[in-house]
N, C-alpha and C positions, 0 to 999 in steps of 0.2 A: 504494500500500500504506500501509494506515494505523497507530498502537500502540495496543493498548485500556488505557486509562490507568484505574486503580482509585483510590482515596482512600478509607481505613478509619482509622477512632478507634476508641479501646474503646468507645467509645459508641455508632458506627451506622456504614454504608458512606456518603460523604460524596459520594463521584460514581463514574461508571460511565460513561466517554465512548469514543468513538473520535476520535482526536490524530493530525495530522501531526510534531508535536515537542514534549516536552515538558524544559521548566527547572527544576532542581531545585539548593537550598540546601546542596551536601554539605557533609559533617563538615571535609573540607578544599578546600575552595570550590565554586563552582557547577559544575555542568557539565550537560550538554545530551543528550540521547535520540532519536534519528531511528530508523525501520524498517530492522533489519539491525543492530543495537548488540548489542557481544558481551554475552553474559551476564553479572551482575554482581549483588552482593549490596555497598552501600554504606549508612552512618552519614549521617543528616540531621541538619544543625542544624536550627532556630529560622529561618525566614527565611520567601523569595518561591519559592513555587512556578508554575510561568508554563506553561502548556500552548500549542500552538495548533493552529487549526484554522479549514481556510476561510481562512487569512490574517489573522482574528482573535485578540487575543490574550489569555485569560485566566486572571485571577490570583488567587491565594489562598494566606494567609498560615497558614504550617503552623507546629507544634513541632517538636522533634526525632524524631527515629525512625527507618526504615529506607524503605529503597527497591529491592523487587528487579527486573530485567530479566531479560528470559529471553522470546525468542522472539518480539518484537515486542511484547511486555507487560511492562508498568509497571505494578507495587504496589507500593503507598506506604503506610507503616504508621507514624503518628505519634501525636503526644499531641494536635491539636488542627488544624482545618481550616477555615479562615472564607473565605468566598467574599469580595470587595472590596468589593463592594457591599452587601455586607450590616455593613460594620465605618462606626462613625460616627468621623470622623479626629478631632473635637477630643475626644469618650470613651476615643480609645484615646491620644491623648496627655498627656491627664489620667490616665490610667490608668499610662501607661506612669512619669510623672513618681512619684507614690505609692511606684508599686513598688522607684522606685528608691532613693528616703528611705528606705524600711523596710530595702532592703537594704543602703546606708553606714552603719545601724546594727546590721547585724549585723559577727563579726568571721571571715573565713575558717575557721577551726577550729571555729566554731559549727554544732552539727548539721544548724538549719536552713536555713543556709548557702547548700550548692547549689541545697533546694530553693526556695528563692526566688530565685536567680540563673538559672534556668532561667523562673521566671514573669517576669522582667524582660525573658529574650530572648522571650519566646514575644509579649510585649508591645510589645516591638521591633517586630518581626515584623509585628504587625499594625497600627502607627502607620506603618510605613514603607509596607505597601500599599494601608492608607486614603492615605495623600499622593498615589500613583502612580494614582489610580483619575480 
């Protein structure tokens, strides 16, 4: 028995598979999805999302968002969804660096604040599964 694993942006459906397991970034740490997981509606950070299948493992670096389960289905609804192979690791650790100058000047209380501390993780995110690929 397999999980049909979805992956949506506001932008487009990012993947549509069938999974024997899949690894996901929660809000409060990672946890894991096998056929037969009770239902659940949970908060994603910024991180490694990791499905597999066939024994194969594959990964992609998501933003924050939600994840629901429900009946051997997995939907996943974030801000951003990059396959591994498709992120180049020294753009995304060049990138990741930037993001984070612009944000030690910004100061907590500043409006723009989270929303660039959110493009830092998101940036995270994808430096860390360009390394792992």
């Amino acid at each position: 028995m397999a999980l049909s694993l979805e992956i949506v942006t506001p932008a487009q459906r990012v993947l549509s598979v069938q999974a024997d397991e899949v690894r996901l970034p929660g809000g409060e740490g990672g946890f894991g999805v096998r056929p037969g997981h009770t239902p659940l509606v949970a908060a994603l950070a910024a991180g490694e999302l990791i499905y597999l299948t066939g024994g194969a493992e594959h990964r992609y670096a998501v933003g924050e968002g939600f994840a629901e389960v429900s009946n051997d289905r997995v939907r996943v609804l974030v801000e951003e969804a990059v396959r591994a192979d498709e992120i180049d690791p020294a753009k995304a650790n060049t990138e990741l660096k930037d993001l984070q100058s612009q944000l030690s000047g910004l100061k907590p209380d500043d409006p723009a604040y989270a929303q660039q501390r959110a493009r830092v993780e998101r940036a995270a995110a994808r430096a860390v599964v360009a390394g792992r690929r």
